[in-house]
C-alpha positions in Angstrom: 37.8 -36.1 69.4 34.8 -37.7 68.0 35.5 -40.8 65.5 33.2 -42.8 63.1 33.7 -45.9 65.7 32.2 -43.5 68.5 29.3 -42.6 66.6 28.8 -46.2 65.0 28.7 -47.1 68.2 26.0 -44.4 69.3 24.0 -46.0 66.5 23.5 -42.8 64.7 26.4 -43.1 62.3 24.9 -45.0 58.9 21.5 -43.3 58.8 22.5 -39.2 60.1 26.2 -39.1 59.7 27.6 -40.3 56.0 29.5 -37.4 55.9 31.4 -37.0 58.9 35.5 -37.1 58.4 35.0 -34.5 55.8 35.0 -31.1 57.0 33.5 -28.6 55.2 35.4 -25.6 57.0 38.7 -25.5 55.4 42.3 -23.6 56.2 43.6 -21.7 53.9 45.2 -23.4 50.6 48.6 -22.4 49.4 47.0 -21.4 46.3 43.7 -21.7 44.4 44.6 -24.4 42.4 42.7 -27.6 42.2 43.2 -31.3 41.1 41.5 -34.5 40.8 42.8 -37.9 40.8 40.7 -40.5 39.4 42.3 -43.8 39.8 40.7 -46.6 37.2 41.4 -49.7 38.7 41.3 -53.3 36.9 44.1 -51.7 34.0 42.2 -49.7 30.8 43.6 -50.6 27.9 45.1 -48.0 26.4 45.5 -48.6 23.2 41.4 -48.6 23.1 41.6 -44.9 24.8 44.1 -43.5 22.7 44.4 -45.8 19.3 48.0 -46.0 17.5 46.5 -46.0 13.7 49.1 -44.7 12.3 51.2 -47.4 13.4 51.0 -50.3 10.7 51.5 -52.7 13.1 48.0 -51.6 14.8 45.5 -53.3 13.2 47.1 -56.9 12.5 48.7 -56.7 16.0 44.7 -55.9 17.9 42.6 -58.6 15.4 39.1 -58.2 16.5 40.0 -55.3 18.6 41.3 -53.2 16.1 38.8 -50.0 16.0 37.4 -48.9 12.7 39.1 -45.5 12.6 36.2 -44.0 10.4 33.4 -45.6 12.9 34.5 -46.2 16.4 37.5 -43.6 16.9 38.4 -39.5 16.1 41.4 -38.8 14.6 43.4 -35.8 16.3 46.5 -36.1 14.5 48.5 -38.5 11.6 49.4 -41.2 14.3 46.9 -41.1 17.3 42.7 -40.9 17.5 40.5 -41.1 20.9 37.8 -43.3 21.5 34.3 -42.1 20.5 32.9 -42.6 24.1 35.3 -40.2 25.0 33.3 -37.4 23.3 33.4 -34.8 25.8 37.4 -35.2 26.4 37.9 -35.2 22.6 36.0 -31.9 22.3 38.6 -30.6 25.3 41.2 -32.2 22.9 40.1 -29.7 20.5 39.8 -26.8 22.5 43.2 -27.4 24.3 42.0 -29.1 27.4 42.8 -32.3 27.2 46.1 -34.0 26.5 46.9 -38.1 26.8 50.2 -39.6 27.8 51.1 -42.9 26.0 53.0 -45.4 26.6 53.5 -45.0 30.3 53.3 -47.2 33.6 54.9 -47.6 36.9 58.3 -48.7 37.9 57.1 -52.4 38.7 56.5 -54.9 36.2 54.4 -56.7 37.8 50.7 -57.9 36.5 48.9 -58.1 40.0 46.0 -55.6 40.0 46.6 -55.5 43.9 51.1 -54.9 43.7 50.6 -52.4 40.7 47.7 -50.6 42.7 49.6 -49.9 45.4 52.8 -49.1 43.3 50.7 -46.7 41.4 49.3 -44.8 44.6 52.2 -44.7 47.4 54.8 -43.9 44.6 57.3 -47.0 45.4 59.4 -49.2 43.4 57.8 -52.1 44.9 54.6 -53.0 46.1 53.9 -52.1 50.1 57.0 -50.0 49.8 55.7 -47.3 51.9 52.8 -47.3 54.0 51.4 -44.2 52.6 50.4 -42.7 49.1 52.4 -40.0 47.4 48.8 -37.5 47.4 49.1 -38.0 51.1 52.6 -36.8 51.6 52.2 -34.4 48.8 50.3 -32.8 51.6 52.4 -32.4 54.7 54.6 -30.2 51.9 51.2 -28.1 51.1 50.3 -26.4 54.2 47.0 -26.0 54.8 45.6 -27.7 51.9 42.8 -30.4 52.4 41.4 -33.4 50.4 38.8 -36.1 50.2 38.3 -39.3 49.0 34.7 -39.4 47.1 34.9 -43.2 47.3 33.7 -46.1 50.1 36.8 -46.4 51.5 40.2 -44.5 51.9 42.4 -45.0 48.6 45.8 -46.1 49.2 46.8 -42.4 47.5 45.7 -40.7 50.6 46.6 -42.8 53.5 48.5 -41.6 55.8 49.5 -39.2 58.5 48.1 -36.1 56.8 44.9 -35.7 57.9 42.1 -36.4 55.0 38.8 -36.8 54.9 35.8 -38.8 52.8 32.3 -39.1 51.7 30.5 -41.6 49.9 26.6 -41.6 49.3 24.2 -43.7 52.3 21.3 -46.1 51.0 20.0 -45.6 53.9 16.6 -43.6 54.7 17.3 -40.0 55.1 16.3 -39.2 58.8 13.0 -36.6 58.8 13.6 -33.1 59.7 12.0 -33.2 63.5 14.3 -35.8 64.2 17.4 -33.9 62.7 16.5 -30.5 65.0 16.0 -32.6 67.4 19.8 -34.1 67.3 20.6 -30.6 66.8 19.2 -29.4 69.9 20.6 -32.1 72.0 24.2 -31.5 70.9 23.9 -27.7 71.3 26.3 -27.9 74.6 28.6 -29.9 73.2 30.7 -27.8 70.1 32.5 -30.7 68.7 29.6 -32.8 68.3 27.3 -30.1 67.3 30.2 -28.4 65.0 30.2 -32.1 63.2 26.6 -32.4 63.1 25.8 -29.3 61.5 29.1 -30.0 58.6 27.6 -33.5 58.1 23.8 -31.7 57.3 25.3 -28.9 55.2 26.7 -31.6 53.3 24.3 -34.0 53.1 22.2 -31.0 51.5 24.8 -30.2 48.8 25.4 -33.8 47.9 21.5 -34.4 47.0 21.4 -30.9 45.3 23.9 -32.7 43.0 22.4 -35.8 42.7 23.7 -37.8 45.7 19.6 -39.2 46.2 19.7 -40.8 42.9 23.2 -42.8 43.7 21.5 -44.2 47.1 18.8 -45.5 45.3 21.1 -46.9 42.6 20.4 -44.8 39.8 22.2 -43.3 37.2 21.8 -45.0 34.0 24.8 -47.5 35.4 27.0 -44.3 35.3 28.1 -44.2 38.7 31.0 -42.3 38.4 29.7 -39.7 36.8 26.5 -39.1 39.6 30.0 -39.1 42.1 32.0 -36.8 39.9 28.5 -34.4 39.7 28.4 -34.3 44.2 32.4 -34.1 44.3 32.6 -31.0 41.8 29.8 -28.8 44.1 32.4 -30.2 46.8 35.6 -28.6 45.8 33.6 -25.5 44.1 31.8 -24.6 47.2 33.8 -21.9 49.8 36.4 -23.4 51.6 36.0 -26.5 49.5 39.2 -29.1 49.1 42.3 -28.4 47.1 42.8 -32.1 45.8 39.6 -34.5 45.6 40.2 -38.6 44.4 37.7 -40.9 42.9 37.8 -44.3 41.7 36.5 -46.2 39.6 36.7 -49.9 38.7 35.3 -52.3 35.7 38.6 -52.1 33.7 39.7 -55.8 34.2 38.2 -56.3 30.4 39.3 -60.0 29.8 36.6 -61.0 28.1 34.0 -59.0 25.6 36.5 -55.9 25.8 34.5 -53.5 23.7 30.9 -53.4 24.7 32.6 -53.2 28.2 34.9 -50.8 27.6 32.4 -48.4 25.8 30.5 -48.5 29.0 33.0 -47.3 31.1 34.5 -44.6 29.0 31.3 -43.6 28.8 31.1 -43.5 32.5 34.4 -41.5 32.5 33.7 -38.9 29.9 30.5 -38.4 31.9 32.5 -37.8 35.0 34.8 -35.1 33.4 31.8 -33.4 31.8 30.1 -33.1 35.1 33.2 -31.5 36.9 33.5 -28.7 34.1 29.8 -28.1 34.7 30.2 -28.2 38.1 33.1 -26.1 39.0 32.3 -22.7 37.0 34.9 -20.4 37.1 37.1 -22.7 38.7 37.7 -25.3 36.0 40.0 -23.1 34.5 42.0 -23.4 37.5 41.6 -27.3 37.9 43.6 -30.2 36.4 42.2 -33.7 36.3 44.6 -36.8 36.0 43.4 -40.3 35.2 45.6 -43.1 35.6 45.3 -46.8 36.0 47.9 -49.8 37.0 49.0 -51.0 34.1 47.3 -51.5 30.5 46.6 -54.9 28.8 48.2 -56.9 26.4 48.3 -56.1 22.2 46.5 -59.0 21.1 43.2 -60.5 21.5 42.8 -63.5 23.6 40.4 -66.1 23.0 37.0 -64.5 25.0 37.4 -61.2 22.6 38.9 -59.4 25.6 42.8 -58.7 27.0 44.9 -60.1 29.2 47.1 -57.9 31.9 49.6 -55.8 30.6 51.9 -53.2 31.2 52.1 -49.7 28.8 49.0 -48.3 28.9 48.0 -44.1 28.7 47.3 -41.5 31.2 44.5 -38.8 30.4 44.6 -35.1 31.3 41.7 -32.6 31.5 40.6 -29.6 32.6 41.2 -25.2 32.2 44.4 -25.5 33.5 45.8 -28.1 31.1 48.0 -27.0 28.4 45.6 -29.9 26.1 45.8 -30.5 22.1 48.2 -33.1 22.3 49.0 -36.8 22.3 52.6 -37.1 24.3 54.6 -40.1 23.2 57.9 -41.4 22.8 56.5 -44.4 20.6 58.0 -47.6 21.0 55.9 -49.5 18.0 53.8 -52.6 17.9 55.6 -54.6 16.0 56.2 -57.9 17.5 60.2 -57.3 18.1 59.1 -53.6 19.5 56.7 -55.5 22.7 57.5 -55.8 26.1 58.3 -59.1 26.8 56.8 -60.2 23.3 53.2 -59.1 24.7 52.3 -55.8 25.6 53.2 -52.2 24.8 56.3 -50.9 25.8 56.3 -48.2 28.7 59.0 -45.3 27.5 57.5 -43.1 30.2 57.0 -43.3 33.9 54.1 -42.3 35.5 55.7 -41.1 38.8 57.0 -38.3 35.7 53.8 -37.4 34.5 52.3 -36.3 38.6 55.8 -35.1 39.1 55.1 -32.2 36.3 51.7 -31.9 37.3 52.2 -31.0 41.1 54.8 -28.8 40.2 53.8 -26.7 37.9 50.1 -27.0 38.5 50.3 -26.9 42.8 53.5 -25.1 43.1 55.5 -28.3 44.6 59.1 -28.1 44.2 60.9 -30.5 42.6 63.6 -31.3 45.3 60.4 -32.3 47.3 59.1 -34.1 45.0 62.0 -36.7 44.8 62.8 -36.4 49.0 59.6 -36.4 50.2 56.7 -37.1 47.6 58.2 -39.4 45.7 61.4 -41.0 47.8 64.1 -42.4 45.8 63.1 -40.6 42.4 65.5 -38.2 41.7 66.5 -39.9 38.6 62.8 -39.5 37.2 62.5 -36.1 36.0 59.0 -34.1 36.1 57.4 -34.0 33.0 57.2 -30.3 32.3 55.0 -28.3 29.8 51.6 -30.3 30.9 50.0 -27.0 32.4 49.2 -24.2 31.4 51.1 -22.0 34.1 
């Protein structure tokens, strides 16, 4: 079995194999169904994302932060309007792509990026709960699907003993072609190394057909996520290409100068979605992309123009396989007496509900596995039904 360590260790790894742990050769999925989980660490504020004006407490409750509903925000019905950086999504608002979820979080209340993060992505009531996420174990109920992590690491969502892979862009020189059929040649008699070899080039090739070249040399207009979203969409739209794919992004920790920050990265993330409906052709009407973050940020300003940590925040929905057009919300208010622990918005939805509804009526999962296997010790939190399409 060969292993990054093995290969690291060969002193070939950095500059010939970034790829390798991703196959590219993929079983069968149990259906043709796709989603993508883009986790936006640091907690977005989401009552930037999706604004409350039509609740009067809005605008004396934010101060400086309040959004100028005729400037900095679209209105998409009488109580709720979406950031203007998030011009692509609102256009899949209007078209019936895009839905947001307000008003949501976790079961922890806890304001430690680090607890809520792993709450958020192993599906516990506690931080380090269980030693693997719920996308993982969503998987050993999905035979034959695959997934990847396009990130540097391995998110907590897919660890575990399912097997997974990843990929994230070298900035390291790209080895010359003599030396690569050279390689080749020398691990002809040996198939694993030569199957990996050849995986890791075809790869390689697809990633800088996207863009991956300009992300090595640290390009992109400081829209990373977007360059990543670009590679990982040729991913899961090429043949045999993964069922789920996760990304990551983080610069949401806005305690200080909230809005030019914030504009920046919901930039970055409108971007991202953009580049997977370009990407994935035909398939985007068959894909469903879920953002979600660890908890939101409180109502009012503090004193560096930014937010402190929170706890309701919003979830965002996107793609051809979304039933979209709406804002879902059972709103608690922002009036003072209405806040969670007299600071941040109320959550009157849990999370672990909103990717409940959306593996089982987007993947197929059923619900009894769900709260057994996917999500242990949830059978009191229904899935939200009615987010999909099908």
């Amino acid at each position: 079995m060969i292993t990054r360590r093995t290969l690291v260790q060969s002193g070939l790894a950095a500059g010939l194999f970034p790829a390798l742990g991703f196959k590219t050769a993929y079983a069968a999925t149990p259906n043709d169904r796709r989603l993508v989980v883009i986790i936006l660490r640091g907690a977005m504020d989401g009552l930037s994302v999706v604004v409350p004006y039509g609740d009067p407490a809005y605008a004396p409750a934010r101060g400086k932060l309040a959004l100028d509903i005729n400037k900095d925000a679209t209105k998409v019905d009488g109580m709720f309007a979406l950031h203007n950086a998030l011009a692509g999504f609102s256009g899949g608002y209007t078209a019936g792509e895009a839905l947001a979820v307000h008003a949501v979080a976790s079961p922890a209340r806890g304001r430690s990026h680090f607890d809520s993060q792993n709450v958020l992505e192993t599906g516990g009531l506690a931080p380090y709960q269980y030693s693997s996420g719920w996308l993982n174990r969503a998987l050993s109920v999905l035979p034959g699907a695959q997934a990847i992590a396009v990130t540097t690491g391995m998110p907590a969502v897919l660890q575990g003993p399912a097997k997974v892979g990843s990929w994230s862009p070298s900035r390291l020189p790209e080895p010359n072609s003599d030396l690569a059929d050279r390689i080749s040649q020398m691990y002809e008699s040996d198939l694993a190394l030569h199957a990996a070899f050849t995986e890791a080039q075809s790869l390689n090739a697809l990633a800088k057909e996207a863009g991956e070249d300009k992300m090595a040399m640290g390009g992109g207009g400081g829209k990373p996520l977007t360059l990543l979203g670009g590679v990982a969409a040729k991913l899961m739209a090429a043949p045999g290409g993964p069922q789920f794919i996760v990304l990551e992004r983080t610069g949401w920790d806005t305690h200080a100068n909230q809005i030019g920050a914030l504009n920046n990265s919901l930039s970055d993330l409108d971007g991202t979605l953009a580049a997977f409906k370009s990407g994935l052709g035909s398939l985007w009407a068959k894909t469903a992309i879920l953002c979600i973050t660890e908890f939101g940020r409180t109502v009012a300003v503090n004193g560096t123009n930014g937010t402190d940590h929170g706890t309701g925040t919003c979830a965002l929905l996107y793609g051809g396989a979304v039933k979209g057009g709406r804002v879902l919300a059972d709103w608690p208010g922002l009036a003072h007496a209405n806040l969670f622990e007299g600071r941040d918005l109320k959550p009157t939805a849990d999370i672990r509900a909103v990717i409940k509804g959306v593996l089982a009526d987007h993947i197929g999962i059923d619900p009894a596995r769900l709260a057994t296997t996917v999500f242990p010790q949830s059978a009191a939190v229904t899935p939200m039904h009615g987010l999909m399409r099908s």
